[in-house]
N, CA, C and O atoms as CSV, one atom per row, in Angstrom:
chain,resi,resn,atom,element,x,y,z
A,1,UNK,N,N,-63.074,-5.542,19.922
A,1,UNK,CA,C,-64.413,-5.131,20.268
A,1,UNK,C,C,-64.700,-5.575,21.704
A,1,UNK,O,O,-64.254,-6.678,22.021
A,2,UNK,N,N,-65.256,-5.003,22.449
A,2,UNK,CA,C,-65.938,-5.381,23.849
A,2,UNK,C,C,-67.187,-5.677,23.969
A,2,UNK,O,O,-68.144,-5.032,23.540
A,3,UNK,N,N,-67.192,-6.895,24.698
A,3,UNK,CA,C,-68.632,-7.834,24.353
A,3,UNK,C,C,-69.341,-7.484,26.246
A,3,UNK,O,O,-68.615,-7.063,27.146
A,4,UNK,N,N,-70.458,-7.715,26.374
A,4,UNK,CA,C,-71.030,-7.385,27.630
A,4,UNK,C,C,-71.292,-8.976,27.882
A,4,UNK,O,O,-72.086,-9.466,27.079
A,5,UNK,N,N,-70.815,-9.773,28.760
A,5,UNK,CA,C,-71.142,-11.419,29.194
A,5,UNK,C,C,-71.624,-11.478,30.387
A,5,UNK,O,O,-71.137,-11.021,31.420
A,6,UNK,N,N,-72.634,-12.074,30.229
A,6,UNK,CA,C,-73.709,-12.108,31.623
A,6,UNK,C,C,-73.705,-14.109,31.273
A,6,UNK,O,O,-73.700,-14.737,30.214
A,7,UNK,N,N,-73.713,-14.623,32.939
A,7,UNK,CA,C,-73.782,-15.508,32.790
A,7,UNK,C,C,-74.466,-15.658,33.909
A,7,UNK,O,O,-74.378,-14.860,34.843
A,8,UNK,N,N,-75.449,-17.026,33.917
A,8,UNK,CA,C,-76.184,-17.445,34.897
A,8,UNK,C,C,-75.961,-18.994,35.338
A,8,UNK,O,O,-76.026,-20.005,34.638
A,9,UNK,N,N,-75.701,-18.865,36.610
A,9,UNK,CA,C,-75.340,-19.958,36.774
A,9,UNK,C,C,-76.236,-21.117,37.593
A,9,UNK,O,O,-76.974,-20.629,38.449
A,10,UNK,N,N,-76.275,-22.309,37.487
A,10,UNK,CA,C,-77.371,-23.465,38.167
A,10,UNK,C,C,-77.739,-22.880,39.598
A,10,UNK,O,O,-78.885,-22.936,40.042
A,11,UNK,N,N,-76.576,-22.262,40.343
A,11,UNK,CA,C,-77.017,-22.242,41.812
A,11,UNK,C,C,-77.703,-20.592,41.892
A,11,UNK,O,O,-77.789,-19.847,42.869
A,12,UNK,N,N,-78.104,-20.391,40.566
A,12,UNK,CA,C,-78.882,-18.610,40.862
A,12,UNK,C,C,-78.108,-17.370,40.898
A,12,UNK,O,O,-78.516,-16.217,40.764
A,13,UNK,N,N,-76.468,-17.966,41.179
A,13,UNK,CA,C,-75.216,-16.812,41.111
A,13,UNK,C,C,-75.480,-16.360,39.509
A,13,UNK,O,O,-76.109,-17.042,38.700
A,14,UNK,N,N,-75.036,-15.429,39.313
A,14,UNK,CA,C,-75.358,-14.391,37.966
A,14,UNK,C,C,-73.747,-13.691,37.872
A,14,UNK,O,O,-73.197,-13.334,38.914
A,15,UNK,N,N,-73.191,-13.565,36.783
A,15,UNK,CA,C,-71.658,-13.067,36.298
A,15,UNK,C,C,-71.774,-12.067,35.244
A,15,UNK,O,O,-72.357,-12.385,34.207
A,16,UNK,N,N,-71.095,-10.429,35.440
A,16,UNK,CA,C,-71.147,-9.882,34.717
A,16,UNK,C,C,-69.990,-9.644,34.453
A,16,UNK,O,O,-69.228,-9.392,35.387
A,17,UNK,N,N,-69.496,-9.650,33.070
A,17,UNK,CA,C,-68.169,-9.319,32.556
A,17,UNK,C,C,-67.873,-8.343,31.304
A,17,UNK,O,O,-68.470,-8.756,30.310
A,18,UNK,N,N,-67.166,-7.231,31.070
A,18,UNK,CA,C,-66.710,-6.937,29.689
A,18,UNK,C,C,-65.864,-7.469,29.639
A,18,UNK,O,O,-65.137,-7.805,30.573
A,19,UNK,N,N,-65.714,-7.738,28.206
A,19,UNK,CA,C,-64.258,-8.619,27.561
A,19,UNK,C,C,-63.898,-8.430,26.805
A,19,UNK,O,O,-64.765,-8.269,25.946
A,20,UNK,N,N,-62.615,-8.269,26.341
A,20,UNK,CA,C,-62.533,-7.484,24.869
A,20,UNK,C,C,-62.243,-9.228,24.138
A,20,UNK,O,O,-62.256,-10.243,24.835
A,21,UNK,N,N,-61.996,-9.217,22.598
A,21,UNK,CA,C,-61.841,-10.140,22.227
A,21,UNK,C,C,-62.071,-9.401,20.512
A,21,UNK,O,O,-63.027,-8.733,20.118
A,22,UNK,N,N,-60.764,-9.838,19.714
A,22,UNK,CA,C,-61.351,-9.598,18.219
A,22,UNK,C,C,-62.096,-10.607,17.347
A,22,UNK,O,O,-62.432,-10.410,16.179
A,23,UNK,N,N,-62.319,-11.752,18.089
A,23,UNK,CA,C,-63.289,-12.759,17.348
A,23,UNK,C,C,-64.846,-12.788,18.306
A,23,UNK,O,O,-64.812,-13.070,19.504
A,24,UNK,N,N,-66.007,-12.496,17.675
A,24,UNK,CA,C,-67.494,-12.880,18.331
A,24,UNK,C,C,-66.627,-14.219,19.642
A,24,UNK,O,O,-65.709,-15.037,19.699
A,25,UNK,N,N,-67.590,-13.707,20.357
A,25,UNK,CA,C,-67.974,-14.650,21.458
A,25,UNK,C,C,-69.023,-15.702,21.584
A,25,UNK,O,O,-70.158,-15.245,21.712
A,26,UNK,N,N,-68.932,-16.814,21.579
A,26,UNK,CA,C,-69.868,-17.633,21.803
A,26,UNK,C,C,-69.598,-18.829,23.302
A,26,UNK,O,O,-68.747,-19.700,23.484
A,27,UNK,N,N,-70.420,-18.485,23.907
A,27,UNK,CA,C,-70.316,-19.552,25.418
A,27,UNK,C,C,-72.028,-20.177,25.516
A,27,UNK,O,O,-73.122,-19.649,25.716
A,28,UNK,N,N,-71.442,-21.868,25.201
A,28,UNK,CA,C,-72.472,-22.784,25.612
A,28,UNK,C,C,-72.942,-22.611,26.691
A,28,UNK,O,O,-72.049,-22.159,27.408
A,29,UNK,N,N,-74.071,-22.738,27.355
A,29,UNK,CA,C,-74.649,-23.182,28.415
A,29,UNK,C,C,-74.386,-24.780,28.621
A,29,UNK,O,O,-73.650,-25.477,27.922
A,30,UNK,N,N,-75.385,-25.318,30.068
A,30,UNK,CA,C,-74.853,-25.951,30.294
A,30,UNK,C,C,-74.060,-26.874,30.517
A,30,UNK,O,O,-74.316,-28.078,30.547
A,31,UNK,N,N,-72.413,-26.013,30.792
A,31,UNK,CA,C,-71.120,-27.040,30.578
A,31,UNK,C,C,-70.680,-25.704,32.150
A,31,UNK,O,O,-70.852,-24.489,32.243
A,32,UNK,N,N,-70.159,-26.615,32.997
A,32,UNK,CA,C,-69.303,-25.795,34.276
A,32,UNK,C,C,-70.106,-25.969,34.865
A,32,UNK,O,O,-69.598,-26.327,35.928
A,33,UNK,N,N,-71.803,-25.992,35.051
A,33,UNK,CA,C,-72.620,-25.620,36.348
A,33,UNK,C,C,-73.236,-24.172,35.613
A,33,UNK,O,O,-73.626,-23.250,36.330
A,34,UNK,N,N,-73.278,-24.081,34.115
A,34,UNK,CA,C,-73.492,-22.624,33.709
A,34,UNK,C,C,-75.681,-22.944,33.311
A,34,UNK,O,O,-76.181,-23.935,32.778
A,35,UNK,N,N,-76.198,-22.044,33.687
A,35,UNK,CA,C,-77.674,-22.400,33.307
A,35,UNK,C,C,-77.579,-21.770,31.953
A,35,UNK,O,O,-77.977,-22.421,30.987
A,36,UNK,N,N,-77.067,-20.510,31.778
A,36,UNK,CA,C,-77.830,-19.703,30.129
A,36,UNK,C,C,-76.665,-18.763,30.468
A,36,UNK,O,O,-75.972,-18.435,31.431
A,37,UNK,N,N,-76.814,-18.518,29.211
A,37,UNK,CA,C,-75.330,-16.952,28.812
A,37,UNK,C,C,-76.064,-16.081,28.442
A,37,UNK,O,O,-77.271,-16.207,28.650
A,38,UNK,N,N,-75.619,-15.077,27.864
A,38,UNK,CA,C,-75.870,-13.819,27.042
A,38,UNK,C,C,-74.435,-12.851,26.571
A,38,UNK,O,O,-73.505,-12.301,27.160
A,39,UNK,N,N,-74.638,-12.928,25.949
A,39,UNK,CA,C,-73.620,-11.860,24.814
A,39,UNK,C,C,-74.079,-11.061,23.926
A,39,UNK,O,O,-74.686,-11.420,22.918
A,40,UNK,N,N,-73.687,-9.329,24.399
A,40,UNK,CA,C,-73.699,-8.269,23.634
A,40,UNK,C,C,-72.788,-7.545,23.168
A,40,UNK,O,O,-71.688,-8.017,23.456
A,41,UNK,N,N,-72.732,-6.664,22.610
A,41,UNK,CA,C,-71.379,-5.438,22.091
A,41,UNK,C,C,-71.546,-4.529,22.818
A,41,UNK,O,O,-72.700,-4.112,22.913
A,42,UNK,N,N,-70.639,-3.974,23.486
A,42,UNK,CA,C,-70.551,-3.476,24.647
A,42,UNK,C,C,-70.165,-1.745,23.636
A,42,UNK,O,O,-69.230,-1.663,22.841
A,43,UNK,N,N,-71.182,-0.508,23.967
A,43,UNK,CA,C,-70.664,0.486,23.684
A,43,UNK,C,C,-70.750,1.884,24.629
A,43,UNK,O,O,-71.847,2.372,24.901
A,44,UNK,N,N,-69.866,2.300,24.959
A,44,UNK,CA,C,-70.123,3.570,25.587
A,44,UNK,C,C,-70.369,4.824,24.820
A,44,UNK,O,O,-69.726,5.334,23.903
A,45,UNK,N,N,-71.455,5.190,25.421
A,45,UNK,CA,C,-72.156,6.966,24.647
A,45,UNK,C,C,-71.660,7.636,25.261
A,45,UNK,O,O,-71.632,7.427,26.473
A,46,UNK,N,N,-71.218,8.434,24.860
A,46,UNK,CA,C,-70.577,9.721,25.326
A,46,UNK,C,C,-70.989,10.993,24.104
A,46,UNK,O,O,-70.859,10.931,22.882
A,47,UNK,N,N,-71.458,11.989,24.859
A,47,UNK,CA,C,-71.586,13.564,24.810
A,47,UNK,C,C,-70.877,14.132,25.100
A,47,UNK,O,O,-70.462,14.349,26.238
A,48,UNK,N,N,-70.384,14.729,23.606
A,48,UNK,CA,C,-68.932,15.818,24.528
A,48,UNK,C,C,-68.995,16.767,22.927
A,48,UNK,O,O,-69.568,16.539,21.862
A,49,UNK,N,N,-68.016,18.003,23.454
A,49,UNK,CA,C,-68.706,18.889,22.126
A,49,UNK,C,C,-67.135,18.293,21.192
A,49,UNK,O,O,-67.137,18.202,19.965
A,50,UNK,N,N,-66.103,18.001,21.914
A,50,UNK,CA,C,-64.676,16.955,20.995
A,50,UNK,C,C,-64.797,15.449,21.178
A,50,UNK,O,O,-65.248,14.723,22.063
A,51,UNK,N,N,-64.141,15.239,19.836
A,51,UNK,CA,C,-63.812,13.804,19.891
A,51,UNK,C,C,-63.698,13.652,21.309
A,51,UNK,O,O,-63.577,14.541,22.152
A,52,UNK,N,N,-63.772,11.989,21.518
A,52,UNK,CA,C,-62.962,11.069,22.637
A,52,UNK,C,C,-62.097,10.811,22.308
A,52,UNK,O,O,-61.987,10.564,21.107
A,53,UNK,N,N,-61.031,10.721,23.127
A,53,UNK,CA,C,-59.901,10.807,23.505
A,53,UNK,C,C,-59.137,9.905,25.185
A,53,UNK,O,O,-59.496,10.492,26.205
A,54,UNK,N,N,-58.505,9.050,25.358
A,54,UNK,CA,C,-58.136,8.243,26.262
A,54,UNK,C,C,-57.103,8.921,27.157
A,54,UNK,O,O,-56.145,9.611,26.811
A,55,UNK,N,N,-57.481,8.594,28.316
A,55,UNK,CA,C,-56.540,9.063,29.487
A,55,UNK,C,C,-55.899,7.728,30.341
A,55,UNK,O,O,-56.760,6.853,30.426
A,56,UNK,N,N,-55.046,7.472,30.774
A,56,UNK,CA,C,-54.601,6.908,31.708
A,56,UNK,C,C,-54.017,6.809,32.693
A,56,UNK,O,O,-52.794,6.770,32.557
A,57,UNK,N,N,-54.602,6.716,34.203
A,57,UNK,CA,C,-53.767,7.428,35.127
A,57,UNK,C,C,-52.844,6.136,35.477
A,57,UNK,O,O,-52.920,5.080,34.849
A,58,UNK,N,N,-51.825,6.402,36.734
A,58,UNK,CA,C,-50.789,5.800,36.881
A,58,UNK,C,C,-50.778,4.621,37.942
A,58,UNK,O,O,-49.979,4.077,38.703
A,59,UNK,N,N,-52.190,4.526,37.547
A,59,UNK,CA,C,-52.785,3.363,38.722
A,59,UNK,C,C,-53.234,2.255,37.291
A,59,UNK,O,O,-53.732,1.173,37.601
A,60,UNK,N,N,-53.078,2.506,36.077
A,60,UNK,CA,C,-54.122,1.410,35.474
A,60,UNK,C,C,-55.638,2.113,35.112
A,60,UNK,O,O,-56.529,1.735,34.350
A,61,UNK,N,N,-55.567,2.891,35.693
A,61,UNK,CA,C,-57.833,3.296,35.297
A,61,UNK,C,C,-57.445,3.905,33.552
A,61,UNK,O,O,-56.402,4.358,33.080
A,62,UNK,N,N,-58.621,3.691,33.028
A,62,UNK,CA,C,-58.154,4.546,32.034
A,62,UNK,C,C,-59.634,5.576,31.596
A,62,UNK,O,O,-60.641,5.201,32.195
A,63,UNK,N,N,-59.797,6.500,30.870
A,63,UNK,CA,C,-61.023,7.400,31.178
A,63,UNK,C,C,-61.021,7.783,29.650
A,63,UNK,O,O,-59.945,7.862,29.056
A,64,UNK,N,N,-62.389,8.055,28.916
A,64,UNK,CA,C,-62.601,8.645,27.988
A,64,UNK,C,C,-62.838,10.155,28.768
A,64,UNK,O,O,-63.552,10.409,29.738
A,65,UNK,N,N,-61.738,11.279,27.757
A,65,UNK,CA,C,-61.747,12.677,28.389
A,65,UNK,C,C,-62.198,13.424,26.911
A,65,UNK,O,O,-61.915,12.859,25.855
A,66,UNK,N,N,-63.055,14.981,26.917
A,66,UNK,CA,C,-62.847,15.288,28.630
A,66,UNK,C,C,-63.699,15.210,29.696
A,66,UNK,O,O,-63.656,15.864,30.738
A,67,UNK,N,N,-64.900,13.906,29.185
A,67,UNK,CA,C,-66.227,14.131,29.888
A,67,UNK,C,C,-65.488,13.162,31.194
A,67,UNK,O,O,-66.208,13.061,32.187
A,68,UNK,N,N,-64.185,12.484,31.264
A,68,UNK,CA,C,-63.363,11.398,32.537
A,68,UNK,C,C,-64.599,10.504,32.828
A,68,UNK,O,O,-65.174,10.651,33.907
A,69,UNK,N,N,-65.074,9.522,31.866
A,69,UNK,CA,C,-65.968,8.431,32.227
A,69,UNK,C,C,-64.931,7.372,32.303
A,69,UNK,O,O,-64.132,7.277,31.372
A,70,UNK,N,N,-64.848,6.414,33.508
A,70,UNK,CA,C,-64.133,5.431,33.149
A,70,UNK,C,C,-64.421,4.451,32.236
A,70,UNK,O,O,-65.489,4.323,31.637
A,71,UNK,N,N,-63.349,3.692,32.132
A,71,UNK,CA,C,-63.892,2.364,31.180
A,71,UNK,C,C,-62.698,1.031,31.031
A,71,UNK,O,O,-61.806,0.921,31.872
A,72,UNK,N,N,-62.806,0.207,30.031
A,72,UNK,CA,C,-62.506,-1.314,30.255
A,72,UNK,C,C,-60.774,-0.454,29.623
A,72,UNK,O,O,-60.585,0.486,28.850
A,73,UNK,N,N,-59.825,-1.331,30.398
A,73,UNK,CA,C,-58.332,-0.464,29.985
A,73,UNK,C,C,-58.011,-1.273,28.721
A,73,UNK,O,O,-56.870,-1.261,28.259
A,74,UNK,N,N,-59.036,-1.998,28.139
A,74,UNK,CA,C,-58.250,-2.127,26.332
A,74,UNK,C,C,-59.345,-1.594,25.740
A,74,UNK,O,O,-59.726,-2.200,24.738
A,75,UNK,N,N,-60.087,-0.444,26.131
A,75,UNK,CA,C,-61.263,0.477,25.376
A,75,UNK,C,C,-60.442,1.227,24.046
A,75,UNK,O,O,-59.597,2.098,24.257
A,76,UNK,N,N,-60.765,0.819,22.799
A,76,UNK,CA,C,-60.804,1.726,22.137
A,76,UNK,C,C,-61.744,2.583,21.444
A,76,UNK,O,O,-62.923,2.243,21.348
A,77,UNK,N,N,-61.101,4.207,20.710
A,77,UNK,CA,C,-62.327,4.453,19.889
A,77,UNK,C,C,-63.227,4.228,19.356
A,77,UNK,O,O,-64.134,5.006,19.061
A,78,UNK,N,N,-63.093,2.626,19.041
A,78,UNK,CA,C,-64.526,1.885,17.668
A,78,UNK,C,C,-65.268,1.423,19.019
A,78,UNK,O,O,-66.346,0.845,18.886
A,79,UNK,N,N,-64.786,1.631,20.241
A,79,UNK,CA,C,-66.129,0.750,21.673
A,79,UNK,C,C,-66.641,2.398,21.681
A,79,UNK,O,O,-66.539,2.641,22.883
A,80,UNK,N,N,-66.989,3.299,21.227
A,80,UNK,CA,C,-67.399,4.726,21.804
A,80,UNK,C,C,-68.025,5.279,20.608
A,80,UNK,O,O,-67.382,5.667,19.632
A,81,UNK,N,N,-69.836,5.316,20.751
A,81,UNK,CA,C,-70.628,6.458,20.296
A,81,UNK,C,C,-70.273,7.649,20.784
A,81,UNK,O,O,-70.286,7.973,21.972
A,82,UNK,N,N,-69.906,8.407,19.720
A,82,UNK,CA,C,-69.392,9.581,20.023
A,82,UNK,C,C,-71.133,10.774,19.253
A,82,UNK,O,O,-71.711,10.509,18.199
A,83,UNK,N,N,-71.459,11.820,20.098
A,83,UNK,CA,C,-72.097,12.529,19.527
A,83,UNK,C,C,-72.453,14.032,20.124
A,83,UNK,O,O,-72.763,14.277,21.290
A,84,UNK,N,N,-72.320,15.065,18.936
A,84,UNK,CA,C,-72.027,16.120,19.356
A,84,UNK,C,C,-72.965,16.724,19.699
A,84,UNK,O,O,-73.897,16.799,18.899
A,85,UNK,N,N,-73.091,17.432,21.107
A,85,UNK,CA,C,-74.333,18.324,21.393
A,85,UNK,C,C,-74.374,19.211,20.270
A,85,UNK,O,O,-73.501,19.553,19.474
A,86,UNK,N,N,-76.347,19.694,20.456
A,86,UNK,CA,C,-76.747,20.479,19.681
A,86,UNK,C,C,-76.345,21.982,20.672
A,86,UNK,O,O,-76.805,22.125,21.804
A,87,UNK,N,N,-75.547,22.878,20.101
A,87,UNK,CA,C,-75.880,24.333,21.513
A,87,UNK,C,C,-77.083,24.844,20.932
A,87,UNK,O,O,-77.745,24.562,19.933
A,88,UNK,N,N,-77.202,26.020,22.233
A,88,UNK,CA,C,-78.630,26.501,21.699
A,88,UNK,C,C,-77.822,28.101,21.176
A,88,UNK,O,O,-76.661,28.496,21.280
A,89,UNK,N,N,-79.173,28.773,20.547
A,89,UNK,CA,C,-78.572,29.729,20.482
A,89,UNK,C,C,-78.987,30.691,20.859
A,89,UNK,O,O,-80.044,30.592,21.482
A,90,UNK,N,N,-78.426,32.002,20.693
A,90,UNK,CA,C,-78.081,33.064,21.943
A,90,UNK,C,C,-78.740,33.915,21.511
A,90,UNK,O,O,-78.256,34.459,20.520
A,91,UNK,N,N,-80.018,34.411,21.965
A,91,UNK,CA,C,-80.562,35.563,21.934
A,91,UNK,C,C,-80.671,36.517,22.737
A,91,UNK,O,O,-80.799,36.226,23.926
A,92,UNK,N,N,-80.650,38.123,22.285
A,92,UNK,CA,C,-80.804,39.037,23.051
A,92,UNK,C,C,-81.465,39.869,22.260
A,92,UNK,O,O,-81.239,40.050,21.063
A,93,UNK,N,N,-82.609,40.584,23.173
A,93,UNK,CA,C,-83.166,41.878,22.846
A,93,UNK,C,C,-82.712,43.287,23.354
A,93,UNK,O,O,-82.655,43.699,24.513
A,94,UNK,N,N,-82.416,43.893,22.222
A,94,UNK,CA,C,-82.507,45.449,22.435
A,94,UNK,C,C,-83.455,46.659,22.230
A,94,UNK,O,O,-84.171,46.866,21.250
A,95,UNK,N,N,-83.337,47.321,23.205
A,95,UNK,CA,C,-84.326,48.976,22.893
A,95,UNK,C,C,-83.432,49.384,22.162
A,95,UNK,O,O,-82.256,49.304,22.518
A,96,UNK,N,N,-83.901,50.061,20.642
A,96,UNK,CA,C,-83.358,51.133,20.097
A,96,UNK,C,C,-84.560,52.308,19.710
A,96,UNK,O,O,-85.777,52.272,19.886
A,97,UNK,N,N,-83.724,53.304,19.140
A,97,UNK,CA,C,-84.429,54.122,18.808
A,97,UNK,C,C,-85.694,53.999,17.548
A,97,UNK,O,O,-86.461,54.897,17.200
A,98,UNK,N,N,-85.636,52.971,17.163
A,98,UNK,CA,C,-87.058,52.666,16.497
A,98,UNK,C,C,-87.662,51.364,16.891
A,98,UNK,O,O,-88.379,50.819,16.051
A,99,UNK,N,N,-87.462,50.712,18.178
A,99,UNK,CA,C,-87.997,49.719,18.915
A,99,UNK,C,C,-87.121,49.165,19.172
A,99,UNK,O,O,-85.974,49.611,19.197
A,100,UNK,N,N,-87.634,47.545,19.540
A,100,UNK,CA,C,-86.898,46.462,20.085
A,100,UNK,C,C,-86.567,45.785,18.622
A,100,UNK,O,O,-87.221,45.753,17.580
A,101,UNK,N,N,-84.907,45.105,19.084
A,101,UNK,CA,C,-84.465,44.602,18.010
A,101,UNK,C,C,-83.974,43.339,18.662
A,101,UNK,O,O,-83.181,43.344,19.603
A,102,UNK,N,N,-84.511,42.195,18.086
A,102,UNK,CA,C,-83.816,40.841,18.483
A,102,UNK,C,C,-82.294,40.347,17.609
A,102,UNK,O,O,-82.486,40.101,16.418
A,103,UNK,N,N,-81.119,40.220,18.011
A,103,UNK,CA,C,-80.151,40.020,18.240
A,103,UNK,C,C,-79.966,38.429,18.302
A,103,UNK,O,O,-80.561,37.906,19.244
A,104,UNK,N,N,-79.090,37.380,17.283
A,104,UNK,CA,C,-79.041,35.979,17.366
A,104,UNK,C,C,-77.847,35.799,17.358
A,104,UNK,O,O,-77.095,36.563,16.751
A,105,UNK,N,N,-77.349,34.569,18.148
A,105,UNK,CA,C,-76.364,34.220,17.252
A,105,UNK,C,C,-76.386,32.522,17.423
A,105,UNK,O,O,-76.641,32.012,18.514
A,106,UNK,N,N,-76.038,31.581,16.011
A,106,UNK,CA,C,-76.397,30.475,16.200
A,106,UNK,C,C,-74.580,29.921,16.144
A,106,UNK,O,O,-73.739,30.155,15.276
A,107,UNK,N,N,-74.407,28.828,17.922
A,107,UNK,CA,C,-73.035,28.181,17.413
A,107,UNK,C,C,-72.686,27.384,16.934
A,107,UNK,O,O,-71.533,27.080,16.628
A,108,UNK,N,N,-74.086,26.648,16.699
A,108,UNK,CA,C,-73.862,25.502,15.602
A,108,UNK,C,C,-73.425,25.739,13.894
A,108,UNK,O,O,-72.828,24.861,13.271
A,109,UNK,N,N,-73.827,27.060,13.276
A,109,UNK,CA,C,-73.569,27.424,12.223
A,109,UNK,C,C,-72.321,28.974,12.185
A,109,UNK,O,O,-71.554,29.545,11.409
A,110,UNK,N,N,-72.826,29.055,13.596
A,110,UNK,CA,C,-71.448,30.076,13.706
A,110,UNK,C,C,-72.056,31.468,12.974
A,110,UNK,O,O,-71.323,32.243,12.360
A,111,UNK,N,N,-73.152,31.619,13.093
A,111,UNK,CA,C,-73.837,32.978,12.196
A,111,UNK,C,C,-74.472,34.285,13.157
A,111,UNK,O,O,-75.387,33.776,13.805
A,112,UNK,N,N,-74.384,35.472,13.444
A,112,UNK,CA,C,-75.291,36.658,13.494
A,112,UNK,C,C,-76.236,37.039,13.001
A,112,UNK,O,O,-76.195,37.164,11.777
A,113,UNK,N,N,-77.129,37.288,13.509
A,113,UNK,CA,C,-78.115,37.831,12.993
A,113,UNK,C,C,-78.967,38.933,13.668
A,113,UNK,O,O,-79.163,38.763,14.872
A,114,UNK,N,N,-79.657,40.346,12.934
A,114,UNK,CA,C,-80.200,41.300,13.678
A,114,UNK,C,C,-81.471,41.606,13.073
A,114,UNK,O,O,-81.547,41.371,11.867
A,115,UNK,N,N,-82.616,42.140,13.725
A,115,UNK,CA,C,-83.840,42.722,13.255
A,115,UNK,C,C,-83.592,43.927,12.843
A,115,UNK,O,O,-84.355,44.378,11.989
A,116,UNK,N,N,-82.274,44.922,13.413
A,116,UNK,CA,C,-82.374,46.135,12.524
A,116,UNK,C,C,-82.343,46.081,11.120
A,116,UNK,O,O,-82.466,45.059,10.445
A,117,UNK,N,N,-82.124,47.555,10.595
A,117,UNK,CA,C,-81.644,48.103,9.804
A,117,UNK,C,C,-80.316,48.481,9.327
A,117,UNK,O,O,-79.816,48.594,8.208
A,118,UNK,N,N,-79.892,48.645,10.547
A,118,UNK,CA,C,-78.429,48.402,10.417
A,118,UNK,C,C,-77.276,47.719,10.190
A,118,UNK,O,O,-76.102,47.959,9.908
A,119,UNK,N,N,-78.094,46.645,10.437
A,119,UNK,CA,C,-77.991,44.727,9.896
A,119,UNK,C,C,-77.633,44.801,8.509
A,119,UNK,O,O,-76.508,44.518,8.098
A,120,UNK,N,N,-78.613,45.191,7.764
A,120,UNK,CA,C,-78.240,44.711,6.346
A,120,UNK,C,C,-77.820,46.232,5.467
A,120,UNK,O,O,-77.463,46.191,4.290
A,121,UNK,N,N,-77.917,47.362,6.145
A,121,UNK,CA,C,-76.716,48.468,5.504
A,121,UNK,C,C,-75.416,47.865,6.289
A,121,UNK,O,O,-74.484,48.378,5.671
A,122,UNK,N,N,-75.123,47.442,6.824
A,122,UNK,CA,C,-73.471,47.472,7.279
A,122,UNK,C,C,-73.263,45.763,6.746
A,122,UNK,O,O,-72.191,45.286,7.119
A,123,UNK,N,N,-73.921,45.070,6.148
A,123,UNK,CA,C,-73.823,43.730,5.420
A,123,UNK,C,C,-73.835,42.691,6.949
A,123,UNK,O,O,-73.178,41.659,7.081
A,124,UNK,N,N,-74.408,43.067,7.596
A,124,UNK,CA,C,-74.285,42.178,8.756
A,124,UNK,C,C,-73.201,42.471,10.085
A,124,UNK,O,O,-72.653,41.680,10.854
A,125,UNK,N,N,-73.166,43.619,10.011
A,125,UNK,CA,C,-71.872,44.005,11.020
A,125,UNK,C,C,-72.672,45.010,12.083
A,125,UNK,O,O,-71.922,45.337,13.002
A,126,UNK,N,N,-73.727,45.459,12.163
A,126,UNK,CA,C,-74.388,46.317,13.036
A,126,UNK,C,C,-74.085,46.709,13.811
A,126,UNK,O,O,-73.055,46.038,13.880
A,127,UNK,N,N,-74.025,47.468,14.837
A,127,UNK,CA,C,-73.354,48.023,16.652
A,127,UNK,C,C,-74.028,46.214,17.883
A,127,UNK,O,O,-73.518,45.475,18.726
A,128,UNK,N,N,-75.534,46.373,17.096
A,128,UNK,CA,C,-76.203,44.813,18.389
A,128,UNK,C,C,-75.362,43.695,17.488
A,128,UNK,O,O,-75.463,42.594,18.028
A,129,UNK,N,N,-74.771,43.663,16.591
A,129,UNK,CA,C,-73.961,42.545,16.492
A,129,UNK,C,C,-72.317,42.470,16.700
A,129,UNK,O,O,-71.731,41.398,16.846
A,130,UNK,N,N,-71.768,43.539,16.693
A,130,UNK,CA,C,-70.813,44.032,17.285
A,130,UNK,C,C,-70.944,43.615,18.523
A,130,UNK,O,O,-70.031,42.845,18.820
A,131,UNK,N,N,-72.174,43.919,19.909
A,131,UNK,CA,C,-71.689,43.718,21.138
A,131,UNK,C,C,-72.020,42.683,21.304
A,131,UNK,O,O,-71.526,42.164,22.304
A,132,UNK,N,N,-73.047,41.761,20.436
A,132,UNK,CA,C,-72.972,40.329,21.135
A,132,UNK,C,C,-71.708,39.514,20.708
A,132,UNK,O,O,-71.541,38.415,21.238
A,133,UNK,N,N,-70.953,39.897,19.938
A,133,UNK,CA,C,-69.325,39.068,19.236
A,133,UNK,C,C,-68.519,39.657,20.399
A,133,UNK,O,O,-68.230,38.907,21.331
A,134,UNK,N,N,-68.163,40.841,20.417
A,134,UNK,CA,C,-67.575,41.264,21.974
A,134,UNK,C,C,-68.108,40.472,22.946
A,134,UNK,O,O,-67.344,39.561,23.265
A,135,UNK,N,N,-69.079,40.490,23.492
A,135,UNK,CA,C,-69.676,39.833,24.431
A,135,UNK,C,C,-68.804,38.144,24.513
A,135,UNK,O,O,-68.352,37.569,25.503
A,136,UNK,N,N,-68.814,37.833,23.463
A,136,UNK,CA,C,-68.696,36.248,22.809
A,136,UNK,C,C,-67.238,36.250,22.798
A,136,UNK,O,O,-66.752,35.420,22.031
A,137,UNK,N,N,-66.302,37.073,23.545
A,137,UNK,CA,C,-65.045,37.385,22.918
A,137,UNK,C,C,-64.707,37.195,21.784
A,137,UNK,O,O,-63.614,36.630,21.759
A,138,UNK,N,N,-65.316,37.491,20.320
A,138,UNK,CA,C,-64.950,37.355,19.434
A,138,UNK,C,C,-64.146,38.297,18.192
A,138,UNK,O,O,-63.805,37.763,17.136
């Protein structure tokens, strides 16, 4: 786990550190010249529509991809809130021959939807849902 260590020291100098460590951290104050500590769990949020996933380039950096945030090089998955955007979804209006027809499609559920008529004689396959799936390369 990676702990966030802030330390303050008698002469007003201030120390920030991540650290990994699999046992809690505990650091006394005054012992070294130290005034007060603090210790947290150190987590990185990340937004991404995939898992995280670790990169490492050939220098040592290492990056949660594919959003490439850096981070501490013994970061693992359990140091990373992972959470998936909401998309929005895709509307379009059409003129047809008996008005305007609104056209959906949601990618969170992955669904079509049409105001025609043609919508629910063709069971959901219509021509305005046809071109927004084309559209969608689908």
């Amino acid at each position: 786990m990676l702990y966030n260590v802030t330390i303050v020291y008698e002469d007003g100098k201030t120390s920030n550190e991540l650290i990994k460590s699999n046992v809690p951290i505990c650091l006394k104050p005054k012992q070294n010249g130290i005034k007060s500590t603090s210790v947290s769990v150190h987590k990185y949020d990340v937004e991404q529509l995939y898992p995280p996933t670790f990169f490492t380039d050939g220098k040592g950096k290492k990056y949660i991809i594919p959003s490439w945030i850096e981070v501490h090089p013994e970061t693992t998955v359990d140091d990373v809130n992972w959470t998936k955007p909401k998309l929005k979804k895709e509307i379009v209006k059409t003129e047809g021959s008996m008005g305007v027809y609104k056209t959906t499609y949601d990618p969170n559920k992955k669904t079509y939807k049409c105001s025609c008529m043609g919508f629910w004689r063709s069971k959901g396959n219509c021509k305005h849902v046809k071109a927004l799936k084309s559209n969608n390369n689908e």
